[in-house]
C-alpha positions in Angstrom: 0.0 0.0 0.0 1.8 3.3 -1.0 1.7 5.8 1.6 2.6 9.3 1.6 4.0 11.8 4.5 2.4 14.1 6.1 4.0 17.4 7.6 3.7 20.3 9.9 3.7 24.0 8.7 7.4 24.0 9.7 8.0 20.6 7.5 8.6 18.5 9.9 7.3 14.8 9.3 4.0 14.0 11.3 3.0 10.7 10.7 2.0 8.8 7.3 -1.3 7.7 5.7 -2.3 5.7 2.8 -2.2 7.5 -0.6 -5.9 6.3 -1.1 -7.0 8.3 1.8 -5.6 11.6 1.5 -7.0 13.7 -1.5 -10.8 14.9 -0.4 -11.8 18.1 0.7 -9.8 18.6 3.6 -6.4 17.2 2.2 -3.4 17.6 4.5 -0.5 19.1 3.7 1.6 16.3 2.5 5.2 16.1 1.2 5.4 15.8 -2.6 8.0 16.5 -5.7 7.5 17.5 -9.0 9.6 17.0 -12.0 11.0 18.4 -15.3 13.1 16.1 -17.8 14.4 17.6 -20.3 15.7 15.4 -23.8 19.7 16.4 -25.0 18.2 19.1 -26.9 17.1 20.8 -24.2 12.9 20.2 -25.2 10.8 19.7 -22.1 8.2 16.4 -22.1 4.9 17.3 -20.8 2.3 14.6 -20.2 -1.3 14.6 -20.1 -2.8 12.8 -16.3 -4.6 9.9 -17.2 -8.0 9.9 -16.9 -8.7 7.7 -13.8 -6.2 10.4 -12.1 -8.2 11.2 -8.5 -7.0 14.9 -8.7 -6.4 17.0 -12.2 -7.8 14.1 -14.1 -6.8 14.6 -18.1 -5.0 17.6 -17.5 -1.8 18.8 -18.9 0.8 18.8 -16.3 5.0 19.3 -16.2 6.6 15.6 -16.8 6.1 13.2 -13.6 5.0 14.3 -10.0 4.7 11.6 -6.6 5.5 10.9 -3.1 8.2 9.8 -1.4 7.6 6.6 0.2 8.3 6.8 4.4 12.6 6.8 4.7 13.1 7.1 1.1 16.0 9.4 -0.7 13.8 12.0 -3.1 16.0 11.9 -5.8 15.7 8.3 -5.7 12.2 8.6 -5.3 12.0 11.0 -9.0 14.1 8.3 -10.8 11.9 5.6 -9.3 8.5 7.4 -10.5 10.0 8.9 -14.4 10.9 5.0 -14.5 7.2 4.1 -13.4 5.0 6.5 -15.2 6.9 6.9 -18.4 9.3 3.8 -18.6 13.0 6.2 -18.9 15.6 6.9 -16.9 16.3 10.4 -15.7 19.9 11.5 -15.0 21.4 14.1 -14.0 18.4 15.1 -10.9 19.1 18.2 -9.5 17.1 20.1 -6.9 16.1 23.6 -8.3 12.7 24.6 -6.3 13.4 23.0 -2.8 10.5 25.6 -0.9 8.3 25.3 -3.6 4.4 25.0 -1.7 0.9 25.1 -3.2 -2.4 24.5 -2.2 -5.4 24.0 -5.2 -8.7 23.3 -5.0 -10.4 21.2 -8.0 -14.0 22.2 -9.3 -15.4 19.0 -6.7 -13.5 20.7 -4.0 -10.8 17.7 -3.8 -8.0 19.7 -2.6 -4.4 19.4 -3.4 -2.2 20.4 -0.3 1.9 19.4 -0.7 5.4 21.1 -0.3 6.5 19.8 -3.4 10.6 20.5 -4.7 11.1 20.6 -7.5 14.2 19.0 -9.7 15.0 19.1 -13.6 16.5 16.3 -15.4 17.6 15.0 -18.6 16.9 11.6 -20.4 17.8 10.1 -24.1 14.9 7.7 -23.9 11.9 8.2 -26.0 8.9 7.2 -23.2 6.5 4.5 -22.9 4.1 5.6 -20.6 1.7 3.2 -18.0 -1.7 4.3 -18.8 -3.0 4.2 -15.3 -0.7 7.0 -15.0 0.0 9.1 -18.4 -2.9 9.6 -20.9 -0.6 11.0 -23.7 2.5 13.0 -23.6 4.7 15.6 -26.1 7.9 17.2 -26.0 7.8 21.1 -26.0 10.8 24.0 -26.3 10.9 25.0 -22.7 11.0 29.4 -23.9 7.9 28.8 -26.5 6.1 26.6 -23.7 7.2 28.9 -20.8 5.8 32.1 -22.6 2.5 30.6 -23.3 2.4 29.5 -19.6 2.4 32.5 -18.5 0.6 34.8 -21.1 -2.6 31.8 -20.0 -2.6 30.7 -23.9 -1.7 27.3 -22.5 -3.7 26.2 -19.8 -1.9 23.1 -17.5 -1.9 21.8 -13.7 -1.7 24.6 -10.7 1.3 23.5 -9.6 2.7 23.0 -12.9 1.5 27.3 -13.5 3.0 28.5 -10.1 6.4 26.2 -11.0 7.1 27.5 -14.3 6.5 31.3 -13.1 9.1 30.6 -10.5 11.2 28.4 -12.9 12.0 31.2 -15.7 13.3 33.2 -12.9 16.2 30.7 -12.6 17.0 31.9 -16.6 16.3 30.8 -19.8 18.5 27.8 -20.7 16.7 25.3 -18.2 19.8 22.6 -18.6 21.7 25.2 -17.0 19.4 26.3 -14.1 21.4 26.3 -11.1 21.5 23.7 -8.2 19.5 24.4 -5.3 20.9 23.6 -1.7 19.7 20.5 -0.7 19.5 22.5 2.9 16.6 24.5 1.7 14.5 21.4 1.8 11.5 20.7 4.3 13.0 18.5 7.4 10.9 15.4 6.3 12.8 15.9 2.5 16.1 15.9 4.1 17.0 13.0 5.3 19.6 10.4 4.1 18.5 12.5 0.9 20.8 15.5 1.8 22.8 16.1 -1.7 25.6 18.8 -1.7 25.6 21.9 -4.1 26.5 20.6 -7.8 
């Protein structure tokens, strides 16, 4: 049974439940990540949710988003779910959002409540996505994509919006964002997952 962690405002790790029981209208604030792999040409792969999704059903969303399973490193968890959901390896993880923090709230009123890092990384795989996961995916320029994020002429996820207003900030070549310090992290992220500046 997956399980995901749940945390204080502060970050600190309060106790676990299963995934199947935490998305409703009173979601607790729960640790997450969210990911962006990037091909060697530097084009970002978006996916579509799949359809059976419980939040943001059929929506377009950056690549691959989880939870880290109780004691588990996150950038081991972010290989472990690109590998999952779309069949490809990502290399090269590195932590560029470690504060990021959202809170959304779905037409039902399921709510979406995580601190979710976020990381970048690279693969030279063409993917094969599980279709309980992934409806459909395509690979985007990250500026062209970025712009039409944020003029609204592409509509995706919440968190996938806020992330990519925060994202640009870090400049516009996103293979040469810079490493975040793995120190920023909430407590319950740190762990044995503590990585040093790249």
């Amino acid at each position: 049974m997956e399980q995901v962690i749940l945390l204080t405002e502060s970050g600190e790790a309060r106790g676990v439940l299963a995934k199947a029981d935490v998305h409703h209208t009173e979601t607790p604030l729960h640790l997450a990540f969210s990911s962006y792999l990037f091909d060697e040409g530097g084009r970002l792969l978006l996916t579509t949710r799949a359809r059976t999704k419980r939040t943001w059903p059929g929506v377009l969303t950056n690549t691959c988003c989880g939870h880290p399973a109780p004691g588990e490193d996150l950038w081991e968890t972010v290989g472990r779910r690109v590998r999952q959901e779309l069949g490809v390896e990502a290399s090269d993880i590195t932590l560029v959002l470690p504060r990021f923090r959202y809170r959304a709230v779905m037409p039902d009123g399921v709510v979406e409540n995580e601190m979710c890092p976020v990381f970048r990384a690279r693969t030279s795989g063409e993917p094969a996505p599980d279709p309980s996961e992934v409806d459909s995916y395509e690979w985007v320029e990250w500026p062209a994509f970025a712009d039409d994020v944020l003029s609204g002429r592409r509509a995706v996820s919440p968190w996938c919006a806020e992330q990519v207003a925060q994202l640009v900030e870090l400049g516009p070549d996103p293979l040469a964002w810079p490493a975040a310090d793995a120190s920023a992290l909430p407590p319950a992220a740190r762990g044995n997952g503590v990585r040093p500046v790249a």
